[in-house]
Residue, then its C-alpha position, 0 to 999 in steps of 0.5 A: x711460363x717462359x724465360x723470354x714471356x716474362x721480359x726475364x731473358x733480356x734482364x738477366x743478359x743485362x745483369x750478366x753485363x753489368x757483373x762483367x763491368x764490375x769485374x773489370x772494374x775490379x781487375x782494374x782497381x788491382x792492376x792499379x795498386x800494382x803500378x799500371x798507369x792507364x785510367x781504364x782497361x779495355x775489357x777483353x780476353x787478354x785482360x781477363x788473363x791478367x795481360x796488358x794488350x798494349x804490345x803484340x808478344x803481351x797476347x802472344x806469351x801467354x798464348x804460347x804457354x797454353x798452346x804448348x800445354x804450359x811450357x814456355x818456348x824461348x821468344x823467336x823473332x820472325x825476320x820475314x814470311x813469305x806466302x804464296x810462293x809456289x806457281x801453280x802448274x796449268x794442266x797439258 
């Protein structure tokens, strides 16, 4: 008999998400012990790799080392973008 026929699928979905709650809850009681001041963490990928999401470059770091297959690049600050420059040309 089907998963889904016996209500099982709906319970395991519920399982999977309260196991996911405890680990952050535990993620949580670590990051605590080390110093981090905040009641609560938001559960996220960010916090899942082990950053705080409370500053932009806190994602983009570690983001910046698994795009560049580990390397770390020094920070570059990006004074401005400009998009949407160019003119389109209307055909003759």
């Amino acid at each position: 008999m089907a998963l889904s026929r016996l209500g099982l699928r709906g319970q395991n979905e519920r399982i999977l998400t309260l196991l996911e709650i405890d680990a952050f809850h535990q993620i949580h009681q670590a990051w605590r012990a080390l110093g981090y001041p905040f009641d609560s963490l938001v559960p996220s990928y960010a916090t899942a790799i082990s950053v705080s999401g409370d500053t932009p470059q806190a994602l983009a770091s570690p983001a910046g080392i698994l795009v560049n297959q580990g390397v770390r690049n020094p920070v570059v600050r990006i004074e401005q973008l400009h998009f949407a420059q160019a003119r389109l040309l209307r055909p003759s």
